[in-house]
BALOBA-1460 file (C-alpha; in Angstrom, 3 decimals):
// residues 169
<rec num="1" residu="x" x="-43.703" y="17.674" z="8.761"/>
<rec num="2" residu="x" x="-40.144" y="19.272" z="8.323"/>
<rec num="3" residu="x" x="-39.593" y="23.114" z="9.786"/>
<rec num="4" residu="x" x="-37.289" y="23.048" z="6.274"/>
<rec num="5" residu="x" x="-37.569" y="22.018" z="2.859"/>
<rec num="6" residu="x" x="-35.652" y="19.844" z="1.405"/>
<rec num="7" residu="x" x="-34.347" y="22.046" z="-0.813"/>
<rec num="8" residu="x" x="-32.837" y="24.278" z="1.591"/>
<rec num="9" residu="x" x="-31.603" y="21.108" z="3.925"/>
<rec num="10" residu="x" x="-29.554" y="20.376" z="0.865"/>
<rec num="11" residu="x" x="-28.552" y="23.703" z="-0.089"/>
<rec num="12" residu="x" x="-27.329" y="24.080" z="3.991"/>
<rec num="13" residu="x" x="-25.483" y="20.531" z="3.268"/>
<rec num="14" residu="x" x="-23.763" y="22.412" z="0.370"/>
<rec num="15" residu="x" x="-22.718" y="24.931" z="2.309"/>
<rec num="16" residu="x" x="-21.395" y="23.176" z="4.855"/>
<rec num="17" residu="x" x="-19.568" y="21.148" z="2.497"/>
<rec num="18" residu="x" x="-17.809" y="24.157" z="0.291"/>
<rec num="19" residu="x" x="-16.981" y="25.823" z="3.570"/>
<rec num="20" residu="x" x="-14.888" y="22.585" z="4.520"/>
<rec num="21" residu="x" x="-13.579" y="22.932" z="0.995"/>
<rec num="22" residu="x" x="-13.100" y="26.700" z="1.407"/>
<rec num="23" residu="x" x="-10.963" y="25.714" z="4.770"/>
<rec num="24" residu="x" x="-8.904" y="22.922" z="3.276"/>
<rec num="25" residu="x" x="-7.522" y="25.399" z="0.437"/>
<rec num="26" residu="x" x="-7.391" y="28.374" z="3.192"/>
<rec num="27" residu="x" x="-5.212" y="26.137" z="4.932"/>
<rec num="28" residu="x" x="-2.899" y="24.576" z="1.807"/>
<rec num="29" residu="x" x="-2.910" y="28.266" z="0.193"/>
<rec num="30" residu="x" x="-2.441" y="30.863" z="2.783"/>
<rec num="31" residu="x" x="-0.966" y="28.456" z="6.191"/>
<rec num="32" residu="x" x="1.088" y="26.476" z="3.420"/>
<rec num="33" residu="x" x="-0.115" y="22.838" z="4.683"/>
<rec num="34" residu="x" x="0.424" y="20.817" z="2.133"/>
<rec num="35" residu="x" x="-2.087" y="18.491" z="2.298"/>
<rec num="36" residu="x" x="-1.219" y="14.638" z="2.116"/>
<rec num="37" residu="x" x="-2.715" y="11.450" z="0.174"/>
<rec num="38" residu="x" x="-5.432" y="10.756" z="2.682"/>
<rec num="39" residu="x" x="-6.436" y="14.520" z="2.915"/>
<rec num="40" residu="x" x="-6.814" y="14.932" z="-0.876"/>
<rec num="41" residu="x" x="-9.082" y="11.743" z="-0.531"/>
<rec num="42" residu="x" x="-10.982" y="13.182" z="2.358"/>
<rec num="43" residu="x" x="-11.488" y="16.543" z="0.229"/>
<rec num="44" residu="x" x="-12.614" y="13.852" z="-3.012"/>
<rec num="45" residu="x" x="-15.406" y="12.613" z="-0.090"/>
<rec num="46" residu="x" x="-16.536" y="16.091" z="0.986"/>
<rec num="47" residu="x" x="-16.668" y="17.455" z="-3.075"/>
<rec num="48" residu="x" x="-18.850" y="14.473" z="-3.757"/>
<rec num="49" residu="x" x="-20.897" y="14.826" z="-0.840"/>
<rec num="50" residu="x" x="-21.238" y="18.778" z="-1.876"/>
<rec num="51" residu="x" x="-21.900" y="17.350" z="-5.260"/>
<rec num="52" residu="x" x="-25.078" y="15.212" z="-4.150"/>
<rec num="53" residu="x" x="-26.127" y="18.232" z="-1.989"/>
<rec num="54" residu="x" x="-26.111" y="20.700" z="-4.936"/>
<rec num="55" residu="x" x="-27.856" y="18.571" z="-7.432"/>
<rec num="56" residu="x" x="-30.466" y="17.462" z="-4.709"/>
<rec num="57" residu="x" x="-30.874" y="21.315" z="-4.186"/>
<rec num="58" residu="x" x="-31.230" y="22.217" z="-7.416"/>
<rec num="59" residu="x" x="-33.953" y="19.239" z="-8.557"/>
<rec num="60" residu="x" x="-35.757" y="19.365" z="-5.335"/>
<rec num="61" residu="x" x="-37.677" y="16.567" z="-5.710"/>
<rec num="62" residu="x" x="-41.259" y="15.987" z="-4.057"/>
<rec num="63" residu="x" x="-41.460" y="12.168" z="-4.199"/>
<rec num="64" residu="x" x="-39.936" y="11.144" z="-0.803"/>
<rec num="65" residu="x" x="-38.621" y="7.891" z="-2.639"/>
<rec num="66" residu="x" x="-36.182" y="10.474" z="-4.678"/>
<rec num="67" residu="x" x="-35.582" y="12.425" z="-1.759"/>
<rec num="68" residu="x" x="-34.440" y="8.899" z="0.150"/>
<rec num="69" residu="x" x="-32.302" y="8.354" z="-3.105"/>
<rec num="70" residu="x" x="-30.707" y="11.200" z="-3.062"/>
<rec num="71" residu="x" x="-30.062" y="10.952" z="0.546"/>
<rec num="72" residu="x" x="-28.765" y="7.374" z="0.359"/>
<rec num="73" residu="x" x="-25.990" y="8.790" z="-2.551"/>
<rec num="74" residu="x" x="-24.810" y="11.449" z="0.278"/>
<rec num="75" residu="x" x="-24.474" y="8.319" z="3.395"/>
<rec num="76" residu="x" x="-22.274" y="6.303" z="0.913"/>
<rec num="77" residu="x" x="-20.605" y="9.674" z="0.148"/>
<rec num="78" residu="x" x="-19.774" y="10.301" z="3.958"/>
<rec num="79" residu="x" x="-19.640" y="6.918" z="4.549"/>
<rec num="80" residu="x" x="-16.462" y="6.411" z="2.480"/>
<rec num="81" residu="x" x="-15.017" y="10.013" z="4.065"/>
<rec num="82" residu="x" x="-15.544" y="8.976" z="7.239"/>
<rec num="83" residu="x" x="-13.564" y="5.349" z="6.484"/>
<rec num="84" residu="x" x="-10.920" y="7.724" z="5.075"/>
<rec num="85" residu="x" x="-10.543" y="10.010" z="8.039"/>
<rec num="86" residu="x" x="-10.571" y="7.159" z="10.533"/>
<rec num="87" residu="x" x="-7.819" y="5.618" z="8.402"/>
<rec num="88" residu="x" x="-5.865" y="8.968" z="8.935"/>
<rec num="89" residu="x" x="-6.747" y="9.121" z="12.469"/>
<rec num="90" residu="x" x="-5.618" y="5.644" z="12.988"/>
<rec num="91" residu="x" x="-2.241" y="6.399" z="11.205"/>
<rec num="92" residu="x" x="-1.634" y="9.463" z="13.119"/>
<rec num="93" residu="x" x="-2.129" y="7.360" z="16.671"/>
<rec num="94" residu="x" x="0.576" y="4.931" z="15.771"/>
<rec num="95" residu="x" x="3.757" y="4.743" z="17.831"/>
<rec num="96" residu="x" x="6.384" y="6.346" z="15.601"/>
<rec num="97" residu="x" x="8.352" y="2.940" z="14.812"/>
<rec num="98" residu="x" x="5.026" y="1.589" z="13.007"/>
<rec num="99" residu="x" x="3.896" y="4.407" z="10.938"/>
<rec num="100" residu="x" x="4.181" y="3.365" z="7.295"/>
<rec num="101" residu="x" x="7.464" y="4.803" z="5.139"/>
<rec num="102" residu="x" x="6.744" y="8.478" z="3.266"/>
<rec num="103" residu="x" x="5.899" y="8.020" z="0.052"/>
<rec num="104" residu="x" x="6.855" y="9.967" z="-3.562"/>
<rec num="105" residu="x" x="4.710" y="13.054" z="-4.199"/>
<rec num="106" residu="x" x="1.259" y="12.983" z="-5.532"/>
<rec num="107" residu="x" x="2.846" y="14.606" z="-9.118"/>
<rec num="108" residu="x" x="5.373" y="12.474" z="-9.256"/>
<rec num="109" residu="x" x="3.100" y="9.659" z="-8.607"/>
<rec num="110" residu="x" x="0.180" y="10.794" z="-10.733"/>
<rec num="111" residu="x" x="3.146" y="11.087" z="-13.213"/>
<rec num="112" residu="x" x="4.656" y="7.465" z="-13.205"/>
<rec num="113" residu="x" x="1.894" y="5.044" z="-11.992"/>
<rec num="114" residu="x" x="-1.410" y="3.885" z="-13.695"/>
<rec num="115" residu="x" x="-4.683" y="5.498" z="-11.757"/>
<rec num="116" residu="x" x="-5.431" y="2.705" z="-10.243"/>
<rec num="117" residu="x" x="-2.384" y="1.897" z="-8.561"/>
<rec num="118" residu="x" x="-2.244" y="5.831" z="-7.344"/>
<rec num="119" residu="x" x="-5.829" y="5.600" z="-6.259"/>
<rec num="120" residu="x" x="-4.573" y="2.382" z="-3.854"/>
<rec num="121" residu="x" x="-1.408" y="4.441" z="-2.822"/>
<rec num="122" residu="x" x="-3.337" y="7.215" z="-1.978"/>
<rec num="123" residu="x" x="-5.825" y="5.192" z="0.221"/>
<rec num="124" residu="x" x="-2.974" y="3.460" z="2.148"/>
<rec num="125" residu="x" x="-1.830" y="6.908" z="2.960"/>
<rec num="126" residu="x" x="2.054" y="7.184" z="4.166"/>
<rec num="127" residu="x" x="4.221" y="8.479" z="6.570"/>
<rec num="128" residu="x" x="3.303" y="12.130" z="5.756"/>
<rec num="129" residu="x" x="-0.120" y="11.299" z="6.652"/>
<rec num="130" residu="x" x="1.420" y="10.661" z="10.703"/>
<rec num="131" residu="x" x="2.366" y="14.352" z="11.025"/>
<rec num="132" residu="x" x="-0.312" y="16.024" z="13.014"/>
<rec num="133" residu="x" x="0.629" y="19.966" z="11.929"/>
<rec num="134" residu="x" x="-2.698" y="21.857" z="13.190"/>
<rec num="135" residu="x" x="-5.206" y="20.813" z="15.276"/>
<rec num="136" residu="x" x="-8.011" y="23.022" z="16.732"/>
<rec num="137" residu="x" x="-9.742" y="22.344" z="21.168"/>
<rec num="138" residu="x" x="-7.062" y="19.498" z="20.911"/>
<rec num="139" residu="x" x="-8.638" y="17.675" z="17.632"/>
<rec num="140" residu="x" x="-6.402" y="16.994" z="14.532"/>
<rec num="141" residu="x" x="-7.696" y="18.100" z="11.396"/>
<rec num="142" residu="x" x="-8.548" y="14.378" z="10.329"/>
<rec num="143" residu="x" x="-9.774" y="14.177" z="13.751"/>
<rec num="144" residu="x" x="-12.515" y="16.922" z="12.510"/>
<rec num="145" residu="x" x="-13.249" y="15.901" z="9.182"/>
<rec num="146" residu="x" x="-14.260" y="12.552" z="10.708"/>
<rec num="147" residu="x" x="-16.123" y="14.206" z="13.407"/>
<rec num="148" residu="x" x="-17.845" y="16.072" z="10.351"/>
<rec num="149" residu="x" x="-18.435" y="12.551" z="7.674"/>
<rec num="150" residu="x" x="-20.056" y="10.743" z="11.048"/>
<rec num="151" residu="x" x="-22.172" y="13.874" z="11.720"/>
<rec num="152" residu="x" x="-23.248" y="14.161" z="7.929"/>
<rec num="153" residu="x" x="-23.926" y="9.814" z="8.130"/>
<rec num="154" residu="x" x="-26.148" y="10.523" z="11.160"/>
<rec num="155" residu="x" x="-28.031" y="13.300" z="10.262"/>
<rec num="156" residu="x" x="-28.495" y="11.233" z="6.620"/>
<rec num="157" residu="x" x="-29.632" y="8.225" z="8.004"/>
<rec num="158" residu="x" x="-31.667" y="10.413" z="10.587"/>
<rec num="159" residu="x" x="-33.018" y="12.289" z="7.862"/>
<rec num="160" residu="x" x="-34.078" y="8.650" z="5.484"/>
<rec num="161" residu="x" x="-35.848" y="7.504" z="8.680"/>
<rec num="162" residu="x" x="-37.852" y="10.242" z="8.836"/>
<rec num="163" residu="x" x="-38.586" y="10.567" z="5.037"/>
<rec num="164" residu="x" x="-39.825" y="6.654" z="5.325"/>
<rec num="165" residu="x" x="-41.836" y="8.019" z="8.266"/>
<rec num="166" residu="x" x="-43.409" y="9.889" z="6.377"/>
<rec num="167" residu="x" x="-44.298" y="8.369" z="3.695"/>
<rec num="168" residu="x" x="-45.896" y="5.419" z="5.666"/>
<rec num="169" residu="x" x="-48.170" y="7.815" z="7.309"/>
């Protein structure tokens, strides 16, 4: 039914996913972005995405009801990414006199604080998250990652439709 396997759907998926990686670093490493609370969790949503791609690549299942697992694990993965991003878009549109106070340092916060009190720091985001430093045909870079999570949910839930599709038939 598919022009592709799954196996190589998922190992495309991967790719896609380690070249966002392979971007975020380019741009931390070599442009010297340093990359803020909500963009290390927006990298945590695209490793665990790439994470569900590579494993789904490697087993390859043939039972469409693993495939649809498998698949469901990578729309809660881009799911959460995509609530993340938004959450970073939606800081970065507010009017300069609401954006939320900068915050310590990840180190110094990773440091001091139990987890899960960074983890809820980190997912509030802060006024570093407001600065829009790069942006690419007039998108932000949170602007893109979304733009990526919502096109990896769609294709996903596009993808489970077609799996239960075909295993009604």
């Amino acid at each position: 039914m598919f022009a592709f396997s799954f196996r190589q759907i998922y190992s495309l998926g991967f790719l896609a996913c380690a070249a966002l990686l392979g971007a975020a670093y380019y741009f931390e490493y070599y442009m010297y972005l340093d990359p803020c609370p909500l963009c290390i969790m927006q990298r945590i949503a695209v490793f665990a995405l790439a994470l569900v791609f590579l494993v789904g690549a490697i087993h390859g299942p043939s039972r469409v009801l693993i495939q649809q697992v498998y698949t469901g694990f990578g729309i809660l993965a881009a799911v959460f990414g995509a609530a993340i991003a938004g959450r970073h878009v939606w800081i970065q549109s507010l009017p300069p006199d609401q954006v939320p106070t900068c915050g310590p340092s990840l180190d110094y916060m990773v440091d001091t604080l139990p987890l899960a009190e960074v983890i809820s720091v980190m997912l509030r985001g802060n006024g570093n998250c407001a600065e829009a430093v790069w942006s690419f045909m007039g998108l932000s870079m949170p602007q893109w990652t979304l733009v990526w999570f919502v096109g990896f949910t769609l294709v996903g839930v596009g993808f489970c439709w077609m799996l239960g599709r075909q295993k009604n038939t």
